[in-house]
C-alpha positions in Angstrom: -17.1 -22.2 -53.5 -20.0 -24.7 -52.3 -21.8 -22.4 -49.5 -22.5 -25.0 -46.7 -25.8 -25.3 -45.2 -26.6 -24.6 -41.7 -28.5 -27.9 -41.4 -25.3 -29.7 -42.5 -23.3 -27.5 -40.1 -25.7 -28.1 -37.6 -25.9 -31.8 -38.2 -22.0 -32.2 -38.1 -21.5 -30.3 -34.8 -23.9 -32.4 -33.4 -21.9 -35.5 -34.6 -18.7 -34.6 -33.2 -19.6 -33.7 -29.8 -22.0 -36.7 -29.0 -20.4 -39.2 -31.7 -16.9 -38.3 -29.8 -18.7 -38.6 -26.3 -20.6 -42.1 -27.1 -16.9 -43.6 -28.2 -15.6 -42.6 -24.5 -18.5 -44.1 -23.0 -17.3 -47.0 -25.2 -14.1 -47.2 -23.9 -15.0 -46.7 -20.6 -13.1 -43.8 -20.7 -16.4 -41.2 -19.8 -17.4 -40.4 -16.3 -20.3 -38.2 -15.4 -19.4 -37.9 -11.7 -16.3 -36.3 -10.2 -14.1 -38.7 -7.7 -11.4 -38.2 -5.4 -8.2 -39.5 -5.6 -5.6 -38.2 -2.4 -2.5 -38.3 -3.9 -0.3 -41.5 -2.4 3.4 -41.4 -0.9 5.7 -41.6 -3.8 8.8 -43.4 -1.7 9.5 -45.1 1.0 7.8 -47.6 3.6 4.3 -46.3 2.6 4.7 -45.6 -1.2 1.5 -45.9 -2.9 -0.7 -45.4 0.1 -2.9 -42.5 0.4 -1.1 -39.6 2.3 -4.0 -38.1 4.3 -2.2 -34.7 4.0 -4.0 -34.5 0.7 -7.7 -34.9 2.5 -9.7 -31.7 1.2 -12.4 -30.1 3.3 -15.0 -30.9 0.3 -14.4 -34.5 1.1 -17.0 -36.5 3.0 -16.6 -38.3 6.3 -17.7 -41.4 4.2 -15.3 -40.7 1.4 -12.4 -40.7 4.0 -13.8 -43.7 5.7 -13.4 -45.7 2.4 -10.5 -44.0 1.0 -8.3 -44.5 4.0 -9.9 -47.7 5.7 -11.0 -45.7 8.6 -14.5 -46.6 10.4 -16.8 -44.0 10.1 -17.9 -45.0 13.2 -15.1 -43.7 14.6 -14.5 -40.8 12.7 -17.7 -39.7 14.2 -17.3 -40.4 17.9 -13.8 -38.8 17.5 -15.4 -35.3 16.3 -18.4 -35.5 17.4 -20.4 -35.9 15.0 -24.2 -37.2 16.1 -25.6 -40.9 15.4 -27.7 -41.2 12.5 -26.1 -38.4 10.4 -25.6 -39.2 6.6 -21.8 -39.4 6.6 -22.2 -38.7 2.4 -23.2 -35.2 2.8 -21.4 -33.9 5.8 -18.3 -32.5 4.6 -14.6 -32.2 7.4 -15.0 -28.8 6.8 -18.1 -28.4 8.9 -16.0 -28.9 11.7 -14.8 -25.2 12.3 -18.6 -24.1 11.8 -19.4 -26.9 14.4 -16.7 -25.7 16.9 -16.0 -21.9 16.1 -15.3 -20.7 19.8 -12.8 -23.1 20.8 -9.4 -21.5 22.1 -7.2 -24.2 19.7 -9.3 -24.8 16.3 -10.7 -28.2 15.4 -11.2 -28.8 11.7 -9.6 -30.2 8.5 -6.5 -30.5 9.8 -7.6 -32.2 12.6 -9.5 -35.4 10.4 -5.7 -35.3 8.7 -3.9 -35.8 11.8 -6.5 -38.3 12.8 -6.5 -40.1 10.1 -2.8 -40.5 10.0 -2.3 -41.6 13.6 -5.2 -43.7 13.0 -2.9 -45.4 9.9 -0.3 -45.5 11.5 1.5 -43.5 8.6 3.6 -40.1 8.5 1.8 -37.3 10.6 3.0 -33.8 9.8 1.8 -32.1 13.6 1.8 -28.7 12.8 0.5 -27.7 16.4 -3.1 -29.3 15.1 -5.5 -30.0 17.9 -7.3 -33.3 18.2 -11.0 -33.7 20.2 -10.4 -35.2 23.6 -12.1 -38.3 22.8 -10.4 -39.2 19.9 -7.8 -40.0 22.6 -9.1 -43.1 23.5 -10.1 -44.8 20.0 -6.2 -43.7 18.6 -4.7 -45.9 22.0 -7.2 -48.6 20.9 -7.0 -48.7 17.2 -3.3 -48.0 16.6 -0.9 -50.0 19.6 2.3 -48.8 17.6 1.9 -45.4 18.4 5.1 -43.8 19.8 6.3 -42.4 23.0 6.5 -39.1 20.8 3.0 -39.5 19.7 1.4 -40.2 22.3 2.7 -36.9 24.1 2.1 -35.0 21.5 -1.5 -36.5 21.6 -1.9 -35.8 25.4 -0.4 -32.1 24.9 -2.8 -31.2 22.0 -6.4 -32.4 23.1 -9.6 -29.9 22.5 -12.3 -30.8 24.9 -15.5 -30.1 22.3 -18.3 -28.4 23.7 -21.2 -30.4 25.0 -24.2 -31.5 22.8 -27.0 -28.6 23.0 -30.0 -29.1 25.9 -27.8 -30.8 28.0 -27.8 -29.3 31.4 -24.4 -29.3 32.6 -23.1 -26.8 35.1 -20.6 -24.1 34.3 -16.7 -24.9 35.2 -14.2 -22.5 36.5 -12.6 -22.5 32.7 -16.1 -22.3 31.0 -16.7 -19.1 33.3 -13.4 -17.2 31.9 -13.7 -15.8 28.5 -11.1 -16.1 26.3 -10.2 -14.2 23.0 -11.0 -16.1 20.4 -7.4 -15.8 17.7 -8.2 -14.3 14.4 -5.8 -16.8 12.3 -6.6 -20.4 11.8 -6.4 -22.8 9.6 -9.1 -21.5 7.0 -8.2 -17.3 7.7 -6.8 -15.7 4.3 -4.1 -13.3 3.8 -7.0 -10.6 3.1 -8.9 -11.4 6.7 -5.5 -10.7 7.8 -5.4 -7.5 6.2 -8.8 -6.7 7.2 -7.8 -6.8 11.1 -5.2 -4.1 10.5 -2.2 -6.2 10.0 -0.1 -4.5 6.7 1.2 -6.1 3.9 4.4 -5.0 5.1 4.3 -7.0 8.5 3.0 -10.2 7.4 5.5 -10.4 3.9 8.4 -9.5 7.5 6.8 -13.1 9.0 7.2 -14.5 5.6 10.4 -14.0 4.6 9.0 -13.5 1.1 6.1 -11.9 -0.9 2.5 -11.7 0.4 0.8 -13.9 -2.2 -2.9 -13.9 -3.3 -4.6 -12.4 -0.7 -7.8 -14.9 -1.1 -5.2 -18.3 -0.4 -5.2 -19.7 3.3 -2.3 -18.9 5.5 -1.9 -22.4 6.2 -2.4 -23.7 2.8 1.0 -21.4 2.0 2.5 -22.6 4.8 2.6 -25.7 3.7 3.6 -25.4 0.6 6.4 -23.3 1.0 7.7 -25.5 4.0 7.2 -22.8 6.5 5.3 -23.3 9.9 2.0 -22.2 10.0 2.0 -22.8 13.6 5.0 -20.5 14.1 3.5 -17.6 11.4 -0.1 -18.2 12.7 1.1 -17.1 16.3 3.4 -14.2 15.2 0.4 -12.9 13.3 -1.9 -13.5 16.5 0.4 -11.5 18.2 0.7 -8.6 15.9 -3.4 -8.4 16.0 -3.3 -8.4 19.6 -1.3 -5.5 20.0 
């Protein structure tokens, strides 16, 4: 048998590899940057469009401005977000490190809710909280917004803290402390655990088996159809006590 040279070996490896990337590149086929593509509606009135139930918390505020027509403007008034920040590196998951101490969370799930009442397409409401002010700009971009909506709207408005330095005096409600809940939309099964709650207890709220213990309450809630807001407070509950 003809013993092959490591050279040869050498020389072929590095044929295959870059020979089979350069035809990609050929056929356009070849990306060196990741993008992000929200999966669409797959029936009805809106199939095709984006479903912002699919907005991650790695994506930008500018990659959901472009993705889902939405002004960036906007997206920052409604969450606060100051003038002159670089919308291409501030991810919607900096909202719950912007706003941890707020008695109803604003985060993710709030730039999904946003972004679908903004649209005008199917909001699942989940008991999410929207900032006050994004009140105003929802009225005034979307008129079709329903009667149902627009309560649900008024009965699930956050009033974010003010910006720091500003010397505002304290309110009756600042002055009264209230217990932050352990369970929100980014808490784990594990954190969960952590506070005392048993496995027991929470697979009793489930209905099922506890699954990893390092996936999001919520992100199981959804996926299984169950309501996070519904197992989030029986959980609350169970820390409490």
């Amino acid at each position: 048998m003809r013993k092959i040279s490591s050279k040869f070996m050498a020389l072929t490896v590095f044929l295959v590899i870059f020979g089979g990337i350069g035809a990609t590149i050929l056929a356009d086929v070849w990306t060196t940057e990741s993008t992000k593509v929200p999966v669409t509606y797959k029936e009805g009135e809106f199939e095709g469009q984006y479903n912002p139930q699919d907005i991650r918390g790695s994506y930008t505020f500018s990659e959901v401005s472009d993705l889902f027509e939405v002004e960036l403007d906007d997206l920052f008034e409604a969450f606060g977000i100051p003038e002159g920040t670089d919308g291409t590196t501030i991810q919607t998951k900096v909202l719950e490190e912007m706003y941890p101490n707020l008695p109803n969370e604003i985060g993710n799930g709030s730039v999904q809710l946003f972004v679908a009442f903004y649209k005008g397409l199917p909001a699942e409401y989940d008991d999410t909280y929207l900032p006050a002010q994004a009140k105003d700009i929802l009225y005034t971009v979307n008129e079709k917004l329903t009667a149902e909506e627009k309560a649900y709207i008024e009965s699930h408005l956050a009033v974010l803290p003010e910006p720091a330095g500003e010397d505002t005096a304290p309110t009756e409600a600042a002055a009264t402390e209230e217990v932050e809940p352990l369970v929100k939309g980014a808490t784990t099964f594990q954190q969960v655990l952590d506070a005392g709650i048993t496995k027991a207890e929470i697979e009793e709220i489930l209905g099922s088996a506890m699954p990893a213990t390092n996936l999001p309450i919520k992100d199981y809630c959804l996926d299984k159809g169950l309501s996070f807001s519904e197992v989030k407070d029986k959980l609350n509950a169970l820390i409490e006590n």
